[in-house]
Structures are given as C-alpha cells and as structure tokens.
DRENMARPA-745994 format. One line per 4 residues: number of its first residue (from 1); their letters; for each residue x, y, z of C-alpha. Coordinates in nm, 2 decimals, decimal comma. Layout:
REM residues N
NUM> a> X/Y/Z; ...
//
This chain:
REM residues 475
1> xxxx> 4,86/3,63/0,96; 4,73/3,32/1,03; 4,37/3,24/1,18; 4,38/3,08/1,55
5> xxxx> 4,19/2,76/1,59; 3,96/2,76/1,92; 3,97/2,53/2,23; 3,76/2,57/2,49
9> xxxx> 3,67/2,88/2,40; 4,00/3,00/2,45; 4,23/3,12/2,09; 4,51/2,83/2,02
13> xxxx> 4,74/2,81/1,76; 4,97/2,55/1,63; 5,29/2,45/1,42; 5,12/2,40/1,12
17> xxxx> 4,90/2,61/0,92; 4,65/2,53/0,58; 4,61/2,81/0,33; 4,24/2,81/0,18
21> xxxx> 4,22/2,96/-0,13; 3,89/3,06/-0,35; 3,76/2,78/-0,58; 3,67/3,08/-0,84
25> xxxx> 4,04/3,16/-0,89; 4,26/2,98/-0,65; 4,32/3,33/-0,49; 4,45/3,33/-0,11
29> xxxx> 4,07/3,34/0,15; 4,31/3,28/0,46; 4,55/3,10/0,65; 4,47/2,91/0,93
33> xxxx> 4,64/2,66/1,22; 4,58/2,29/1,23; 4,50/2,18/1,60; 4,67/1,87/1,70
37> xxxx> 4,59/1,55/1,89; 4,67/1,73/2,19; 4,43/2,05/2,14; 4,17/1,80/2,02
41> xxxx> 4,17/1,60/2,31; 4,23/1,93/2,54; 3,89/2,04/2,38; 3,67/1,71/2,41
45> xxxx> 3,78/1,68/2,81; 3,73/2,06/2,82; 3,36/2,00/2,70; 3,27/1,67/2,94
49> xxxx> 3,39/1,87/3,24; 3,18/2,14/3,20; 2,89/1,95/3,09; 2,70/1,99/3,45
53> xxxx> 2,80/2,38/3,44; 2,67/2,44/3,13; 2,35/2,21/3,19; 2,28/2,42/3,47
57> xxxx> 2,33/2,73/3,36; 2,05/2,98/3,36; 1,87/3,04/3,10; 1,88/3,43/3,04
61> xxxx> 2,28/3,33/3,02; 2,19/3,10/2,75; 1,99/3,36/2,55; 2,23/3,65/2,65
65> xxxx> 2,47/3,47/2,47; 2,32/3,34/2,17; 2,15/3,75/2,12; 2,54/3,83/2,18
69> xxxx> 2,58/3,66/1,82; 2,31/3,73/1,68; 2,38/4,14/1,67; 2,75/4,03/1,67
73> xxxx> 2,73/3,85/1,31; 2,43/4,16/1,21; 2,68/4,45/1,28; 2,97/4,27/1,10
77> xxxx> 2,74/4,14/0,81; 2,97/4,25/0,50; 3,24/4,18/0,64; 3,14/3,74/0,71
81> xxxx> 2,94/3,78/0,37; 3,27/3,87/0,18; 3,45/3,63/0,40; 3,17/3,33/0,29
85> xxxx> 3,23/3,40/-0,05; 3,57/3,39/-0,06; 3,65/3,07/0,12; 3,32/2,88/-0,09
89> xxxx> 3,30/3,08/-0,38; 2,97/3,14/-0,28; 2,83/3,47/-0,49; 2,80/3,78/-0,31
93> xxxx> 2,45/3,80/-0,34; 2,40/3,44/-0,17; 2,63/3,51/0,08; 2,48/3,80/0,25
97> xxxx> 2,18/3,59/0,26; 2,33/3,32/0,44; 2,46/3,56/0,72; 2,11/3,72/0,75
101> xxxx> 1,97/3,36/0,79; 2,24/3,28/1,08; 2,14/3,60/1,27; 1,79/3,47/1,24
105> xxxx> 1,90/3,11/1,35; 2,02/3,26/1,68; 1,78/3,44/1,77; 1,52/3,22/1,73
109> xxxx> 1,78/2,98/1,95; 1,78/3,24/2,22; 1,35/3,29/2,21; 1,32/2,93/2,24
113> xxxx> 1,60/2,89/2,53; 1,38/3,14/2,72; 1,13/2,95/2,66; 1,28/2,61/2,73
117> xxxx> 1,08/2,49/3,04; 0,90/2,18/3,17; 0,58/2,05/3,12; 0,35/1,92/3,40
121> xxxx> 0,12/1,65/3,38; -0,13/1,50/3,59; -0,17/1,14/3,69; -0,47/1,12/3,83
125> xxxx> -0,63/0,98/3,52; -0,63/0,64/3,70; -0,74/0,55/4,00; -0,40/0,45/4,05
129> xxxx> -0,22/0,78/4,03; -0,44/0,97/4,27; -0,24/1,23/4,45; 0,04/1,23/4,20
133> xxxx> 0,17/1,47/3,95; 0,45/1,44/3,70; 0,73/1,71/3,61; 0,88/1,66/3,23
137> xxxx> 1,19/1,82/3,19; 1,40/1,79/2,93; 1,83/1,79/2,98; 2,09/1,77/2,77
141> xxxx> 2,27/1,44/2,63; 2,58/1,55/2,71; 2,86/1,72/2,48; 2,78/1,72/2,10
145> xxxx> 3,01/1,65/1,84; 2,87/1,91/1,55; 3,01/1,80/1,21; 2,96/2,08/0,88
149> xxxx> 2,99/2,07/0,50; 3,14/2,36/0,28; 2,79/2,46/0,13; 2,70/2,72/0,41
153> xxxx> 2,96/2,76/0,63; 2,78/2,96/0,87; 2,44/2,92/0,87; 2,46/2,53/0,91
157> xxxx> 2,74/2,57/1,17; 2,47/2,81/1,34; 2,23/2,52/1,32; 2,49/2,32/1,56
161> xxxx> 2,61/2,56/1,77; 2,28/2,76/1,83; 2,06/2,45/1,97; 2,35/2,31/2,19
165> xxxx> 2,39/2,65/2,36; 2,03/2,70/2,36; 1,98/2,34/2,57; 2,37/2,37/2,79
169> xxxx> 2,52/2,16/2,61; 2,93/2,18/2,54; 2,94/2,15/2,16; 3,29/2,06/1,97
173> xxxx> 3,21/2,17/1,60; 3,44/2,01/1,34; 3,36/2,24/1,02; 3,44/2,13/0,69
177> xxxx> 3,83/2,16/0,56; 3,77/2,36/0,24; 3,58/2,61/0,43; 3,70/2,68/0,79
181> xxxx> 3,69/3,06/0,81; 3,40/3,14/0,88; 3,32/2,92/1,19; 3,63/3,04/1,31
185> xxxx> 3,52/3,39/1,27; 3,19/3,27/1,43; 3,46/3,16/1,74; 3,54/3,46/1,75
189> xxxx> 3,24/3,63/1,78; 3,17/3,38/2,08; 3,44/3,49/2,28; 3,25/3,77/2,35
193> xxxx> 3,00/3,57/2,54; 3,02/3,47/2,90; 2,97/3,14/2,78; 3,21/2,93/3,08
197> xxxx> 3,52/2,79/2,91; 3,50/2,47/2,75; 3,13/2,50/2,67; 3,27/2,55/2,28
201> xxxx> 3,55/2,45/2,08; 3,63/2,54/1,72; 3,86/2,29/1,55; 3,92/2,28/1,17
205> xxxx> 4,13/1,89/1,18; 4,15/1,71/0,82; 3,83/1,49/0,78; 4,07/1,20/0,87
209> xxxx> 4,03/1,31/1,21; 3,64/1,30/1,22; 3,64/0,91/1,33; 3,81/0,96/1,65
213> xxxx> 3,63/1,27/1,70; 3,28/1,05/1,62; 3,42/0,70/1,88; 3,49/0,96/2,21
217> xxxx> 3,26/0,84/2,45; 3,26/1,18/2,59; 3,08/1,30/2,31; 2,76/1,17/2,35
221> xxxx> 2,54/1,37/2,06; 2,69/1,34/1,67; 2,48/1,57/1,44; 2,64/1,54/1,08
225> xxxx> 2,52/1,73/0,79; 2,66/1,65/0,46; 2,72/1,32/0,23; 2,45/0,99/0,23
229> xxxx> 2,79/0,74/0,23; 2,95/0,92/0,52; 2,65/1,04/0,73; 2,52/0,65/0,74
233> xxxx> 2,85/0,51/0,78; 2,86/0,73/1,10; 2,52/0,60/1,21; 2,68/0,24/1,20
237> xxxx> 3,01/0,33/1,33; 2,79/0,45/1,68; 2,51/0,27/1,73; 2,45/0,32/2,10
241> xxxx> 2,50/0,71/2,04; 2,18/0,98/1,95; 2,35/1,08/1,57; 2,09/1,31/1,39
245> xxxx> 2,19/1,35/1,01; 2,10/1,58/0,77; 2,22/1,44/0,46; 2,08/1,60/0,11
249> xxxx> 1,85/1,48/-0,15; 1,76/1,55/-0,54; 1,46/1,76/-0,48; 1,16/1,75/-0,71
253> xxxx> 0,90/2,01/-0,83; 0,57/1,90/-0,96; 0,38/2,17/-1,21; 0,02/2,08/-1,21
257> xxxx> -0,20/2,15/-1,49; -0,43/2,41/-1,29; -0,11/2,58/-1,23; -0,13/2,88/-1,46
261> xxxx> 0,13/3,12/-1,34; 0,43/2,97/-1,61; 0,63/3,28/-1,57; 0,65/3,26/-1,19
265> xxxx> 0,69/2,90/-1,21; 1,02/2,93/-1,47; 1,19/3,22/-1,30; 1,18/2,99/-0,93
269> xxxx> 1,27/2,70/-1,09; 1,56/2,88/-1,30; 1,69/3,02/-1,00; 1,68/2,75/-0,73
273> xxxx> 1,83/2,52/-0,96; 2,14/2,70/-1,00; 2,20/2,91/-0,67; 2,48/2,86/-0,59
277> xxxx> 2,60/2,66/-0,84; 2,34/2,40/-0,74; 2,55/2,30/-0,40; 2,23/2,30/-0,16
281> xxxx> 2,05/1,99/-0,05; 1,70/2,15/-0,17; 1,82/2,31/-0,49; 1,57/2,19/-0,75
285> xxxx> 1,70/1,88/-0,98; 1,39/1,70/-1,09; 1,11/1,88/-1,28; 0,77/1,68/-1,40
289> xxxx> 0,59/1,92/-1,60; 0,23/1,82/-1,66; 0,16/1,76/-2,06; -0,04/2,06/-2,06
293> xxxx> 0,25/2,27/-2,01; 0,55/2,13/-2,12; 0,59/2,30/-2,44; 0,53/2,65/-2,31
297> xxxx> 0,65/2,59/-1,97; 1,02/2,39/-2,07; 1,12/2,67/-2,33; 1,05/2,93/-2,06
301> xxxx> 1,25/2,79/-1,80; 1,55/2,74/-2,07; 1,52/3,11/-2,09; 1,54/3,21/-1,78
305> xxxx> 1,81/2,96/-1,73; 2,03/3,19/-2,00; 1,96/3,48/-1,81; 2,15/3,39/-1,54
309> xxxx> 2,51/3,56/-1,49; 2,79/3,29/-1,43; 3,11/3,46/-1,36; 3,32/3,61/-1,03
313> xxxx> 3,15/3,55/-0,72; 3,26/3,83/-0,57; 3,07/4,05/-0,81; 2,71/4,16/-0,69
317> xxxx> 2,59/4,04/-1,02; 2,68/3,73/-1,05; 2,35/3,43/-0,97; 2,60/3,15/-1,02
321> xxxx> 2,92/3,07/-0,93; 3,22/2,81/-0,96; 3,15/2,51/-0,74; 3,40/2,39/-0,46
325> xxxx> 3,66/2,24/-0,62; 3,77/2,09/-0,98; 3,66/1,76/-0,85; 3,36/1,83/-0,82
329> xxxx> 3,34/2,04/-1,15; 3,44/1,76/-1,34; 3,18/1,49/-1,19; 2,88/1,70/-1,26
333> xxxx> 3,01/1,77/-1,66; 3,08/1,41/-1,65; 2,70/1,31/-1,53; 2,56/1,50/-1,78
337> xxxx> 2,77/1,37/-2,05; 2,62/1,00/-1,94; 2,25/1,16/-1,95; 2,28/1,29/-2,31
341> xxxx> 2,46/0,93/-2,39; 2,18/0,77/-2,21; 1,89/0,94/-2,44; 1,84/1,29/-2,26
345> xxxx> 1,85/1,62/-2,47; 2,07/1,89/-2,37; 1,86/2,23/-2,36; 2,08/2,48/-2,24
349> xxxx> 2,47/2,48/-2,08; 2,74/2,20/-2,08; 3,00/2,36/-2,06; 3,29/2,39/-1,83
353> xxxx> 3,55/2,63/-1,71; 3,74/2,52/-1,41; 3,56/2,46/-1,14; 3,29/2,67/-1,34
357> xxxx> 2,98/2,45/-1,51; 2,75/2,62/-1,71; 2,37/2,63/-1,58; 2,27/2,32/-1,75
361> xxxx> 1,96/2,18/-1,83; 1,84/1,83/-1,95; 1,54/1,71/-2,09; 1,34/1,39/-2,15
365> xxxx> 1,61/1,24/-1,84; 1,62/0,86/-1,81; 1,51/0,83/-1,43; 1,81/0,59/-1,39
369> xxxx> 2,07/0,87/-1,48; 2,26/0,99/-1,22; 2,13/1,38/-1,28; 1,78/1,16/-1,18
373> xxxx> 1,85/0,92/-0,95; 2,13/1,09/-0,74; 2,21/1,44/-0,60; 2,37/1,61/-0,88
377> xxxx> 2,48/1,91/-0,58; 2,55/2,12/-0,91; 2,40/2,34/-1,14; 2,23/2,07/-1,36
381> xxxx> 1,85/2,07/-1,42; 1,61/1,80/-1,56; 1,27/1,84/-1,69; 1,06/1,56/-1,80
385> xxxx> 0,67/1,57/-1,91; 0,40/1,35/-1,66; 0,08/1,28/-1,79; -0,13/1,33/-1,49
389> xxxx> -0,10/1,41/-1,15; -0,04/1,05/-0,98; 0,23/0,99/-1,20; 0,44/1,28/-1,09
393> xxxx> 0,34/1,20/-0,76; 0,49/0,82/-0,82; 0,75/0,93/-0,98; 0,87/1,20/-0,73
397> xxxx> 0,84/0,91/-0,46; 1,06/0,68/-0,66; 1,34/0,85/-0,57; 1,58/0,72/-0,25
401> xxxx> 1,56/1,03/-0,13; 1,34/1,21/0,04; 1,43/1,59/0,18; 1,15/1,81/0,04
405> xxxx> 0,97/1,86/-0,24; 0,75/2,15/-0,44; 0,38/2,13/-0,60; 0,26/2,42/-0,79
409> xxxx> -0,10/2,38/-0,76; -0,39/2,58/-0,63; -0,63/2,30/-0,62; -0,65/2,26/-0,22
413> xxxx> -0,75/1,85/-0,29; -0,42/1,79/-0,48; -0,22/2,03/-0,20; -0,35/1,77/0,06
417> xxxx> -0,28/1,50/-0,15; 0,07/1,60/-0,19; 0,08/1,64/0,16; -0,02/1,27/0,24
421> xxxx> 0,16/1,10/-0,06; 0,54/1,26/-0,13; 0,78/1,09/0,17; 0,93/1,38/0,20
425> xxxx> 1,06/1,58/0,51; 0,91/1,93/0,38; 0,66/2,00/0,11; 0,64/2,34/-0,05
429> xxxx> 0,28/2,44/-0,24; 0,28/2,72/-0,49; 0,69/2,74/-0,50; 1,01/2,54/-0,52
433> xxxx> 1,13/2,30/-0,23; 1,43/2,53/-0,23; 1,25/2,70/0,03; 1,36/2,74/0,45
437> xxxx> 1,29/2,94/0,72; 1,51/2,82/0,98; 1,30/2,83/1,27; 1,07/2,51/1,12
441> xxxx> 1,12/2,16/1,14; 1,38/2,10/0,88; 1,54/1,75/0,77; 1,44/1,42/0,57
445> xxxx> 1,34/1,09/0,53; 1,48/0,75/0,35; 1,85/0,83/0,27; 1,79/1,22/0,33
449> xxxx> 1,89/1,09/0,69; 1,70/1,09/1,04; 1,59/1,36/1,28; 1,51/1,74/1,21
453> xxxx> 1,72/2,10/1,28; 1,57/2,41/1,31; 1,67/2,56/1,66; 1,36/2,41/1,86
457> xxxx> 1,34/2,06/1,68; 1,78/2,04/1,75; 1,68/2,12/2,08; 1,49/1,81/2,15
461> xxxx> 1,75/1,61/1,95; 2,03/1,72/2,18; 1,86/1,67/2,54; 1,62/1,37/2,68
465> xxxx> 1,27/1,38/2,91; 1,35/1,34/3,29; 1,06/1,28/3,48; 0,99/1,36/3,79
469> xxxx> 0,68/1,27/3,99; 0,54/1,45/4,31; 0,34/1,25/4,58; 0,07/1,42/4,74
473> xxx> 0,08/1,78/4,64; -0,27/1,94/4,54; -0,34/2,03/4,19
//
C-alpha cells in the first residue's frame, strides 16, 4: 500500500507513486505518492492563509501539540527506528538513537514555546525617554519553507518542524527524495494534533521541485540543511529572504600532548568517524595527533577501527553500514584512491562492496586531498602528526569549513585557547566534535553555512523583534 503525502495537514494522494528501496540491499522500504503542482501549490496557499491563525495561537496549543509528538514518536520508537534504517540504511543501533534525539528535540520545542514571551525594557535611561517603556516581542516571519537531507531523516526534519510550531509558524517541509518515510510517518503522527489545517504540509517532490518551492514569495523563511554548492546557491537565488543553512563540514580533533587517556581517545575517534558510515556533518575526518603520541596513539585507533562490524544494518550489531546510494560509494573509494596516489598511506580498509566502503583510514594526508580539504560524508579517516599545539590549531583553521571541532586536552589554558582560536561553530574539550545535544546552539561558520538550530536558537531565526513602546505608564 502506498504512503499518502500530506497537505495541509490533511492525507493526499496522487497518480504516481516512487518505491524507496534500502541502500544495503536494494530491498522494498516503501511506496509512496508524488504530490503534484497542484497539491504543492494547494499546500503553500494553505500555509500563507493561516499564517495569522497560527501566529496567534496560544501557546499551551503550541506545546500541547509539539508534547503530542514527542510521546507520539516515544511510544512508537521501534517501530520509526526500523523504519529509519530501512529507508537510509542507517544501522539499527543509530537509528533508535536518532528517534530518542527527535523526542528530545520536541520537547525541548514545547518547554521553550511555553516559555516564548516578551521582554520589557525601560527607556528612561535618557532624559529623553522619561515616562516611556518598551515591549520586545518577537513574531513569526511568515511560512517556512523547511528543506532535509537523507542523513537523519527525522531528527533534522524535527529540527524544522519543531521550532516553526514552537514560534506559529505554517512550515511546508520538503524532505529529501531517497528518504521520505519517515517524515511522512512524522505527518502522521501530527495529525493527531489540533494543529489548525494548513499550519503543516508534508511533500516528498523530486529535488527539481525545490526552486519553485525556494522563489514563492509566500514562503518567507528557507532553512536548508544539506550540500555547501546547493545551500549557497539558495542563499543567492533569495537574497531579500531570512534562509538559515546548515550545510556540513570535515570536522577535526586535536590530541594534545597532556592528553593521556589514548584508549579513550582511539575508541571515540574510531567510532565517530564511521557512524554511520561517516554520513554526518560532525563525524570526525581530520585527526592531528601531537608527535608525542602518534606512534602509540595511530596504531590504537587502527585497532579499534577493525573492530568495528560492517555488514546488514538491520542487525543490532552492526557499527557501520552501507552509505546512501552506489554513487556515493564510489566517490568516497575513489577519494581515497587519489590520497594514497597523492603520498598518503592506507592503514586500515579500502575496500568496497556496493554501496558498502570499508572503515578506512589514511595516514600522513596531503592537506590538499580531498579526504583533507573537503567533506568526505563517508567512512574515511585521516591522521596526520603536529608538532605542537599552534600548529594543529592552524592547521584545523585552514580548512573552509568551519562546523565544530574536538581538543582532547585537560590543560584549562589550551581549552580557552581553542575556544578563542578554532572558527568553528561548536568546540568539544575532552571528546570528539561528533558530539550534540539538541537543545544547544548548533550550526557553523565559513562555508559550514549561517545561522544556528537547536529548538530555541530556530526559534529566533524563524520570527523578528516588534517593538512596542508605552507612553506614560509607571514602572
């Protein structure tokens, strides 16, 4: 049976169906229909008329509804986990990890819509605002257009959807075409809400579609996650539009040499390098191991590398997985073949299967190799030796990108240090920049794109300040 699309919150269905099938095994995840030009544009006007409704609505509606998901996607946890990793080939054990991140992700949305209010402040700091007070309120832009890559197909729709509701704002989310089941699942689950109709829309359209969708003038709000090329060429495409973009990065760990903890240090690094198949914007690429410690530290984290299960996601076993398509498969094997032709040495993996590449890792990596210089998004790893603390530092900062990073020190100086020097959106001391709790500030700088998610940070992103100042009233 085929999956119904969602418009205005409302099941649709359509003449055309796609069949998404596992990247592991090309086994059937689901069928589902393919809205048309009509149900897209039914959903875009649906969400500018009820803009005002939804703007206005109060706020224990707001949290009701975003609590109504949050158990929703808790008491059906198996079930959206098994659902993840079929559609992504996400293992098991990632996937249920995700969905217990999403029910944290809305209901930190619905603490901070109860707590969404407006600040007061007083004027009377000059003689010239005597008598006068001023009420900061924050609304929403409008409708956002939410846009979603195939790498967590719930949690980073949640980070979308959650924020918009949170604020009254219509949201039309556009998830990625390789991994649409989920957020239409996630539909479902909001049509148990008494969210008003058109203050959602779920509509899996080809990617060819995503232009139209970004040039509506109704749809004031763009947030993008996913490629640099497309998120920027978004940016330009809209220029008088508020686009926030959350767009990866090649994430870099920095061992110091008062680190002393190797073994702690190896498995984290082993492990956020190749979850999921290395297909998250803060898996760990880059790896400057202070002189002190490369000997020991590099043949420990090859170690832990090759204990690391590849095979069937589905299994509760399996740590790494196949990545989304063939395509993709065959660029990473292919970037690692130009490393090794390029002077790097191949420590570990190489291989390929399908859409299956080994847990790889590299070492000695020219930093002009594309495993260095861009985001591999696989399950490659590169370790090269710094002889001091400023040069990791410089060389982590010579990347273009600049998401978050990790510094395994416990020196407090070089901590702060870190924290001044790397131009990087997060910074992670004592671990591995794979690291997010989704209630922080989360998001990048230089081509890791421009503003910040997290429920309360989106929030701001998706509304303005309106002030409003009262004459005369006694404070």
């Amino acid at each position: 049976m085929s999956t119904p699309f969602w418009v205005a919150g409302k099941p649709a269905s359509g003449p055309d169906t796609a069949v998404i099938r596992s990247p592991y095994d090309n086994s059937v995840a689901g069928e589902h229909d393919l809205p048309g030009s009509d149900d897209v544009e039914r959903a875009v006007q649906a969400a500018a008329d009820v803009s005002a409704e939804t703007a206005a609505l109060p706020a224990h509606v707001r949290a009701d509804a975003l609590d109504h998901v949050s158990r929703s996607l808790a008491d059906r946890s198996d079930e959206i986990a098994g659902l993840i990793t079929a559609e992504s080939g996400k293992p098991l054990k990632w996937s249920r990890v995700e969905v217990n991140r999403a029910v944290s992700t809305f209901r930190w949305a619905a603490e901070e819509a109860r707590r969404f209010s407006p600040k007061m402040q007083r004027l009377d700091t000059d003689p010239g605002g005597v008598g006068r007070t001023a009420m900061i309120r924050r609304v929403p832009r409008g409708p956002v257009l939410g846009i979603t890559p195939f790498n967590f197909p719930l949690n980073l729709v949640a980070h979308k959807v959650a924020p918009a509701i949170a604020v009254g704002a219509p949201i039309v989310l556009k998830p990625a075409p390789g991994t649409p089941l989920t957020a239409l699942a996630l539909g479902e689950i909001l049509s148990g809400t008494d969210l008003p109709a058109g203050a959602w829309s779920v509509l899996p359209v080809p990617n060819s579609a995503a232009p139209g969708l970004v040039a509506d003038p109704r749809l004031p709000i763009v947030s993008f996650t996913g490629s640099v090329p497309v998120g920027w060429s978004i940016k330009d495409s809209v220029p008088r539009k508020h686009v926030a973009l959350e767009l990866g990065g090649n994430a870099a760990v920095l061992v110091t040499p008062d680190w002393t903890d190797l073994d702690y240090a190896a498995q984290r690094i082993a492990t956020f390098a190749m979850y999921q198949a290395g297909q998250s914007c803060i898996s760990v690429q880059r790896v400057y191991i202070h002189t002190t410690h490369w000997d020991e530290l590099r043949s420990k984290i090859v170690a832990e590398v090759r204990k690391l299960v590849t095979g069937d996601p589905r299994d509760p076993r399996t740590d790494v997985g196949p990545m989304i398509n063939l395509a993709a498969a065959e660029r990473v094997e292919a970037w690692v073949t130009s490393a090794v032709s390029a002077g790097a040495t191949l420590a570990t993996g190489g291989g390929r299967s399908e859409a299956t590449v080994e847990p790889t890792v590299l070492t000695d990596v020219p930093e002009d190799a594309a495993v260095m210089a861009e985001e591999v998004f696989g399950p490659v790893l590169s370790l090269n030796r710094v002889d001091s603390v400023q040069e990791g530092f410089d060389r982590m900062n010579s990347s273009k990108f600049g998401l978050q990073a990790g510094v395994f020190t416990t020196n407090l100086h070089t901590a702060f240090e870190a924290s001044s020097k790397l131009a990087v959106g997060g910074l992670l001391i004592g671990d591995v920049p794979s690291f997010r709790a989704d209630q922080m500030p989360y998001g990048g700088v230089k081509d890791s794109g421009i503003g910040r998610e997290g429920p309360a940070s989106a929030m701001d992103d998706f509304t303005e300040e309106r002030v409003t100042v009262f004459t005369g009233l006694p404070i």
